[in-house]
Structure formats: C-alpha cells, structure tokens
matplotlib code that plots the C-alpha trace (Angstrom):
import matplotlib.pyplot as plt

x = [16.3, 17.8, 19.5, 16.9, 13.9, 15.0, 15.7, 12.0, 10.2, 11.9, 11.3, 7.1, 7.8, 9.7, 6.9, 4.1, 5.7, 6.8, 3.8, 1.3, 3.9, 3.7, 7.2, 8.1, 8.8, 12.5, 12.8, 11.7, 14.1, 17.0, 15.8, 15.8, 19.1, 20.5, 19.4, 20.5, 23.6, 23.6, 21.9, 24.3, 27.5, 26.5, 23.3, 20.9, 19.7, 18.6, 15.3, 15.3, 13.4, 10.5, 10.7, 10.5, 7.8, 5.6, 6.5, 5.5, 2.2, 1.1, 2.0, -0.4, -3.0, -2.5, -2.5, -5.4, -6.5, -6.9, -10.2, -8.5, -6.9, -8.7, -5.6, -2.7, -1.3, -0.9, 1.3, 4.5, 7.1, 10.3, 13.5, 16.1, 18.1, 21.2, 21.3, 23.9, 23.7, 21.6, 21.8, 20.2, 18.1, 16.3, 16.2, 14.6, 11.7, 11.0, 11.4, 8.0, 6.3, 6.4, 5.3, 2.4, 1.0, 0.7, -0.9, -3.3, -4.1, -2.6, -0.4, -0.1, 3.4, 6.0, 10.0, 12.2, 15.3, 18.3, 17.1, 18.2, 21.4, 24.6, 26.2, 23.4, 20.4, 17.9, 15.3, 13.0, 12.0, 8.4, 5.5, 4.3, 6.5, 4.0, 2.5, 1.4, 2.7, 1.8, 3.1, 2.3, 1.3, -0.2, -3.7, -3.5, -1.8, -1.6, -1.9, -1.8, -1.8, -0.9, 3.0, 3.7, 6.6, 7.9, 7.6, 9.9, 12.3, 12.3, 12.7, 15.9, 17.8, 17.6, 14.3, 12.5, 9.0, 6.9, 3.7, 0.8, -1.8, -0.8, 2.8, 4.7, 7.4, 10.9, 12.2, 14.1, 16.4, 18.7, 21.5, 23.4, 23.3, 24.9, 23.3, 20.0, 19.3, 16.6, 15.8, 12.6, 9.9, 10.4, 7.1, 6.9, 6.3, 3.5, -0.1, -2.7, -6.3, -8.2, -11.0, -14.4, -18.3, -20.7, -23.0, -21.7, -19.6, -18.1, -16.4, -13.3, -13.0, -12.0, -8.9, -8.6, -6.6, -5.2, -2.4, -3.1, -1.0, -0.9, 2.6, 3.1, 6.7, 7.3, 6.6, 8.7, 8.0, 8.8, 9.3, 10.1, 12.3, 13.9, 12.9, 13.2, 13.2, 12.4, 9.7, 7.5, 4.3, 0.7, -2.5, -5.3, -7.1, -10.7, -12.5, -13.4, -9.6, -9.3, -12.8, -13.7, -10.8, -8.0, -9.7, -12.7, -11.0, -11.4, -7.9, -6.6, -8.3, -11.2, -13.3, -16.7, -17.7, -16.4, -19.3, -21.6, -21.4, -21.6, -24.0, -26.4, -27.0, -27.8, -24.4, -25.0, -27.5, -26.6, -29.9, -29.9, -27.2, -25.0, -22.1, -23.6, -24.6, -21.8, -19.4, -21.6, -20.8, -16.8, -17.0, -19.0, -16.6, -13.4, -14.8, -16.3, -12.9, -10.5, -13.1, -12.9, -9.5, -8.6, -6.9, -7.3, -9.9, -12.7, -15.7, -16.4, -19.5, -17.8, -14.2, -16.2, -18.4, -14.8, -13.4, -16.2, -15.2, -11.6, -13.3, -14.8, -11.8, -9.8, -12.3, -12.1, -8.2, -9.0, -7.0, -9.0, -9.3, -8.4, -9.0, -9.5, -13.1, -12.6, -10.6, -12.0, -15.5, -15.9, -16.1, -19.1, -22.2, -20.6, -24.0, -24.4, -21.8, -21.7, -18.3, -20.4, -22.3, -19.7, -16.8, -13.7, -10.3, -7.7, -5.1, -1.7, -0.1, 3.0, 4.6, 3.0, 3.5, 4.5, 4.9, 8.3, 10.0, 9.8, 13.7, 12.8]
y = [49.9, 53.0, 54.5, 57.6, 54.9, 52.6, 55.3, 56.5, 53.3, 52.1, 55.7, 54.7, 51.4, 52.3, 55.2, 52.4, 49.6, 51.5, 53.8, 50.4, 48.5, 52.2, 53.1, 56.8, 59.2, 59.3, 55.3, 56.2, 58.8, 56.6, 53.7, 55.8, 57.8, 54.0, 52.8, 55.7, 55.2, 51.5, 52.6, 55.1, 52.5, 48.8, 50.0, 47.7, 47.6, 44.7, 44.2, 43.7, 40.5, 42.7, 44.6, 41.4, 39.7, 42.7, 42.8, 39.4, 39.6, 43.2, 41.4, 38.9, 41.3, 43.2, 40.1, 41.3, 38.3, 36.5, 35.9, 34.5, 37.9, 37.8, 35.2, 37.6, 38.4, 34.5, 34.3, 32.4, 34.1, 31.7, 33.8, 32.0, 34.9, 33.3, 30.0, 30.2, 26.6, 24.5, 21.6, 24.0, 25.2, 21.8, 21.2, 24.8, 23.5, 20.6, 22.3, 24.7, 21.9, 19.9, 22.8, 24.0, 20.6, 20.0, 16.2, 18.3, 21.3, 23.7, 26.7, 29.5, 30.1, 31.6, 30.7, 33.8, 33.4, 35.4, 39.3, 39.7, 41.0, 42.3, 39.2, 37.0, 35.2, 32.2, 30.8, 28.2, 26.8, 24.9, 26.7, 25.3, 23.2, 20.1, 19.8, 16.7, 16.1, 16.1, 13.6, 14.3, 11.0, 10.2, 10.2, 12.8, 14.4, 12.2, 13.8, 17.6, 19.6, 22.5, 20.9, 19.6, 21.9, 22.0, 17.8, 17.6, 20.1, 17.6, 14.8, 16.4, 17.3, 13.5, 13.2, 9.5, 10.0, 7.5, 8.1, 8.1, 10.3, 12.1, 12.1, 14.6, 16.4, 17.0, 20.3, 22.2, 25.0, 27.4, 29.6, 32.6, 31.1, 27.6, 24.1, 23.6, 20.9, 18.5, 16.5, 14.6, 15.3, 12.4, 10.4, 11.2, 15.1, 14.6, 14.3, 13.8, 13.6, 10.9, 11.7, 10.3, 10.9, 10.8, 8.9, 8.1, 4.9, 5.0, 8.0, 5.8, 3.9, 7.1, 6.7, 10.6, 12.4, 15.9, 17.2, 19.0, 22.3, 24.6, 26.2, 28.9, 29.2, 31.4, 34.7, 37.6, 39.1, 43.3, 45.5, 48.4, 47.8, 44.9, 41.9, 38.4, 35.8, 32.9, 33.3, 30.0, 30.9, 29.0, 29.4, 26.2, 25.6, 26.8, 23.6, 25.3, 25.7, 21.8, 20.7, 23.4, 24.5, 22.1, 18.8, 20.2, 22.6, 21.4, 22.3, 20.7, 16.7, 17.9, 15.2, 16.8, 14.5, 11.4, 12.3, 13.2, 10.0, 7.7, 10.2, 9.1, 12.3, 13.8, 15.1, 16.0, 18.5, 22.0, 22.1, 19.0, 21.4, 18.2, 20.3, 22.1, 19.0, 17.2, 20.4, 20.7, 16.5, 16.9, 19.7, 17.8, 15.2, 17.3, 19.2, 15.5, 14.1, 16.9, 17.5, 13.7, 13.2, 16.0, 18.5, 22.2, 22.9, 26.0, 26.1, 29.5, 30.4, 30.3, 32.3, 34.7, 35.7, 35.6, 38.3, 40.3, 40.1, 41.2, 44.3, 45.4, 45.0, 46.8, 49.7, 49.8, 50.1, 53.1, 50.6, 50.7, 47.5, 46.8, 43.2, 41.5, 41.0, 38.2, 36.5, 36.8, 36.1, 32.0, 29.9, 28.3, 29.8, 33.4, 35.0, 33.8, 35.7, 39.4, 39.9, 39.3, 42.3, 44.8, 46.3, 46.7, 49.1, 46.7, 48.6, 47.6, 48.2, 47.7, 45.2, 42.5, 39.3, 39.3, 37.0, 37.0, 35.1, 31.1, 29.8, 27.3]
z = [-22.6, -22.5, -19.4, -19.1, -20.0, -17.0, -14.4, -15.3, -14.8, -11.7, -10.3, -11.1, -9.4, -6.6, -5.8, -6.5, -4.3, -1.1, -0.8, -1.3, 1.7, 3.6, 3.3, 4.3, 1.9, 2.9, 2.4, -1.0, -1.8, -0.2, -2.5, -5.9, -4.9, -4.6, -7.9, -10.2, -8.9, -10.0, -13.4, -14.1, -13.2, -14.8, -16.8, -14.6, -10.6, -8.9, -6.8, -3.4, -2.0, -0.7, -4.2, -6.0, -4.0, -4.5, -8.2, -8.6, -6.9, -8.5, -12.1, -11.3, -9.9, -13.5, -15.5, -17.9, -19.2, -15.9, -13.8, -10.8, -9.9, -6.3, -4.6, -6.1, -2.8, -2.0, -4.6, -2.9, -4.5, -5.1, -5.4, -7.6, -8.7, -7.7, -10.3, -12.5, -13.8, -15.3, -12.8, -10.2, -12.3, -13.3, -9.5, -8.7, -11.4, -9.6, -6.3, -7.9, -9.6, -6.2, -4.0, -6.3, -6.5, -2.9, -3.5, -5.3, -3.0, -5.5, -4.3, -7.0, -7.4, -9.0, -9.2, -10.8, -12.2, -12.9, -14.6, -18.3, -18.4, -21.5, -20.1, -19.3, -20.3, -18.8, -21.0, -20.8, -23.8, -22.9, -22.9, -19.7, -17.5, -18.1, -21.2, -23.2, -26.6, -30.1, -33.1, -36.9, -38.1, -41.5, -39.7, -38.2, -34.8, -31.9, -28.8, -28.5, -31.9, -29.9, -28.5, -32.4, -32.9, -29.5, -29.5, -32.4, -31.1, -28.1, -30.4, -32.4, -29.0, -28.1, -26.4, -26.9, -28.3, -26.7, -29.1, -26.8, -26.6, -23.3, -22.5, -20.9, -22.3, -20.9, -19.7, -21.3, -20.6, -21.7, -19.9, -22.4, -26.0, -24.6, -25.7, -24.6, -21.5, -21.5, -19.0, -17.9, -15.5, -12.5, -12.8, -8.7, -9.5, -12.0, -10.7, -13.3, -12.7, -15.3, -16.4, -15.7, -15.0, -12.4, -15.1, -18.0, -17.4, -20.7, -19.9, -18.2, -21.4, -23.5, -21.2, -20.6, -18.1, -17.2, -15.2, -12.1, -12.3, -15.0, -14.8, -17.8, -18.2, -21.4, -20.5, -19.5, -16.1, -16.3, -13.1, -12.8, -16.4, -15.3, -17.7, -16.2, -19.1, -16.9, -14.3, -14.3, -12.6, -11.9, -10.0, -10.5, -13.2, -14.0, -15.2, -18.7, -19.7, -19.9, -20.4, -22.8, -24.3, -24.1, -24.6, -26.6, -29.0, -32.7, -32.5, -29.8, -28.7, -30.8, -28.6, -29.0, -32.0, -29.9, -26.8, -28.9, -30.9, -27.7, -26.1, -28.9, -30.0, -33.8, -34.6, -37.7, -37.6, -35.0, -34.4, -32.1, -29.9, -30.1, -29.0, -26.5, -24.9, -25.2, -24.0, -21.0, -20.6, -20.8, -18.3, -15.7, -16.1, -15.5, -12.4, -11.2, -11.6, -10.0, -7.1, -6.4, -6.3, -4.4, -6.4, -6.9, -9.5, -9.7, -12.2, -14.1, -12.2, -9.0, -10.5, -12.2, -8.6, -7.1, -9.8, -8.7, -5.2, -7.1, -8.4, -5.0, -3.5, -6.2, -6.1, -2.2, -2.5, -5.0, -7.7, -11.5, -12.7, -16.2, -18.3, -21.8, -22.2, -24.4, -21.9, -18.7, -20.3, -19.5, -23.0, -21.5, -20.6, -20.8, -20.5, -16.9, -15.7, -14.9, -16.5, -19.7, -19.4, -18.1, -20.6, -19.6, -20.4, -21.9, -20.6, -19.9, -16.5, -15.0, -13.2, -15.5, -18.0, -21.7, -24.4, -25.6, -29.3, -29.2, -28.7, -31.1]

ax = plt.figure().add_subplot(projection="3d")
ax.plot(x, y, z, "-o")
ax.set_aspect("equal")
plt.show()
C-alpha cells in the first residue's frame, strides 16, 4: 500500500475509532500527528490495544455476510502481536480454541497475530482451525469433499491420514516463507456434539457428529490499512450451517438421500418434497443435539429476529447497515424471516474480513 494510501485510511480510522470511544478532538490530532511520523520513517504504524480491540469488534459489526452481528462488541479480542515463533503460536491457537469452547458455552473470539510487514509474514494455512477431512477414494470422497485439497496437503507434510469419515485435521502454520508446522489438535480441546433425534432412533446409528466452534482462520483482518494475515476468529454456529449446509450439501456429506431413504419417503419423485422433509429432519436433529449437550448453538428464526434487533440498534447509533442478501437470508425456510423481504446495500466498509490466496 502506498505511503499517501495508508496515511489516508488510518486518518478515516483513527477519526472513526476515537470519536465512537469519545475521544477529544486533540487526542485525535495527537494520535494522527503520531502515526504519520511512523508512516513516513518504517512505512507501517502499529495499533494500539484499544485501537485493535475496537478494530476487531467494528470488522465483525461490518462483516456483510453475517446475521449474528448483534454480539459484535462481546468479541474478546486476544492480542498476540508479539509471537514470533511457531511454538507460541500453536500454543496461542489452543489458548483460543479452549476459551471459545467454554465446555460448550461458546465465547466469540478472536486471536491476532503479528500485522503484515517488508520483513514479516504469519499465515495459517486451514481454513478453519477444526475442520473434518476429506479422502478421494475410488468410491467416492470420504469425509468432507470440501477439506480434499487441504487433507492431502496435510498428508504430504507428514500428517497420518486415519480415513474416517470425521477426523480432524492438524494445524498448520506458517511464519515468513519458512517450512510449514503441523501439529495436531490435543483430543482434550475438541468438543464434538453427535448427532441424534428426539424421534427417530436410527438417527444414532448414522454415527454423525459436529464440532462445537466454528473458528475461520483464513481471512485477512484490515484496519485502518494495516493487514493482519492471521486473525482466527468465531462466534456459534446457527444450526442451518451444519444441518443445512455442511452435512446436507450435495457437495459436502450429501446425507439428504440417506434420511430420506430410512424416513420411508418417495425419493424419487420432488413432488413427495423428500428433501424438504428430510432437511427439516437433519436440522431438528442438530439443534436437538447441541441444545442437549450443552453447547452454544442458535436456529435461524431466532438469529434472524436478533439481526433485526442489530438493525434497530444500528439505526439508533445513526450507523447504515449494509449485508449480502444472499447470505444473511437463512437456507431454510428463508421466507419466514423479514430479512427475506428487505434489500440491502452490499457495500463494503472498513475495518472488516477478506479472503486472501490459499498457501497451498
């Protein structure tokens, strides 16, 4: 980013951050004076802790394609600025994945590592820190389709494939252009839910289960034009990710054909609604299962009344809100909520998430 480009969009930041915490005008001023004078010497600034925290938060409440918007300023904010090695690095991971998971009363979260800098770089390669892998075999994928290039990236840096259907994938990291580290998840950090429901018995036979916390750790968090590569973040999940979209997708587990079959209904014709039915099924089953086990879970009638309590409360802070219809609409029973009936500006604001290249 060039100099002039920088000093402009910390200048917007800066004006943004200390006029929402109440700052005075002169604290402003101060602030700015301080970091063009660090611009101008080593090309960069760094964030203060209060500038960070609120960056964090306000990237989450600008986070376009997410409904759960109306917790962004309980975001714990986990400053890890100060790694410079992979061995406290893996430990700072398990530090977040242990806090967020709580024994299942999930704490949104996010731990951010060292900015982007000429002389150094942290990347983590997953996609989310836990995530279930995927094996080409000759019939078929086993596991998730989704982690089938990442699983045999694990694979050819030394990782043991054990073939099941859910397994969870190591770690891995990367600081400057060195060798990647992998390293596995300790079995005592992972909480997965299995999956049964309320009446159908034969639900627990299909051996299904999901993790708890869904921890999305290859995006780039920008503010104020300073990019920070690795910045592993999560709230809970809404019960449609997993039970519609995750374990229904045709795609992904594809199960819909397996419950419709043992639900004993006509899956060969869509005008039985086989796949309506037997969506509807999985989903009771995932809500059922996190609910009674204890662990942070919210179905998509409930998220999409509390993103409306989001917009009120946006609109009372004189704050537009902005979102990706197509995202915040649920992928079951859309037309229930109001979000289905209301457009929205897809525009993009700053401090906020982006995708950034695959290391692999």
């Amino acid at each position: 980013m060039l100099i002039n480009e920088l000093l402009n969009e910390a200048k917007e930041f800066i004006h943004s951050c200390y006029r929402e915490l109440n700052k005075t005008e002169q604290e402003i001023q101060n602030r700015l004076d301080e970091i063009g004078k660090h611009i101008q010497s080593q090309g960069f600034y760094e964030h203060t802790t209060l500038e960070l925290e609120y960056g964090a938060k306000v990237a989450w409440r600008n986070s376009n394609r997410c409904i759960g918007r109306l917790f962004w300023d309980h975001l714990n904010v986990f400053d890890k600025r100060d790694i410079n090695t992979e061995e406290e690095m893996i430990e700072a991971l398990f530090e977040h994945i242990d806090y967020a998971t709580n024994n299942g009363r999930i704490r949104p979260t996010i731990t951010i590592f060292s900015q982007k800098k000429p002389n150094k770089t942290v990347h983590i390669w997953n996609h989310q820190l836990i995530r279930y892998a995927g094996y080409k075999t000759e019939q078929g994928v086993l596991g998730d389709p989704h982690s089938v290039s990442f699983t045999e990236t694990c694979i050819n840096l030394g990782w043991e494939p054990k073939f099941g259907k859910f397994d969870v994938l190591p770690l891995i990291i990367q600081i400057n252009e060195d060798h990647p580290k992998i390293v596995e998840i300790p079995e005592k950090l992972l909480l997965q839910v299995p999956i049964r429901h309320p009446h159908y018995k034969w639900f627990e036979d299909l051996n299904l289960k999901w993790y708890a916390v869904p921890i999305i750790s290859d995006m780039t968090l920008e503010i104020g034009g300073i990019t920070y590569t690795a910045a592993p973040f999560n709230g809970w999940y809404m019960g449609t990710e997993i039970g519609a979209r995750n374990l229904a997708d045709e795609l992904r587990y594809n199960l819909l054909p397996l419950i419709g079959n043992l639900m004993e209904l006509d899956i060969k014709s869509n005008i039985s609604l086989w796949k309506d039915r037997a969506l509807l099924e999985l989903n009771t089953a995932v809500l059922h299962s996190y609910k009674e086990d204890g662990v942070s879970i919210v179905d998509h009638h409930t998220a999409a009344q509390q993103f409306k309590k989001f917009e009120e409360k946006e609109m009372e802070s004189e704050r537009s809100v902005s979102g990706d219809w197509t995202w915040l609409i649920p992928p079951l029973a859309p037309a229930t909520t109001h979000i289905f009936h209301k457009p929205y500006t897809n525009v993009i604001k700053k401090p906020n998430f982006f995708y950034q290249s695959r290391r692999y």
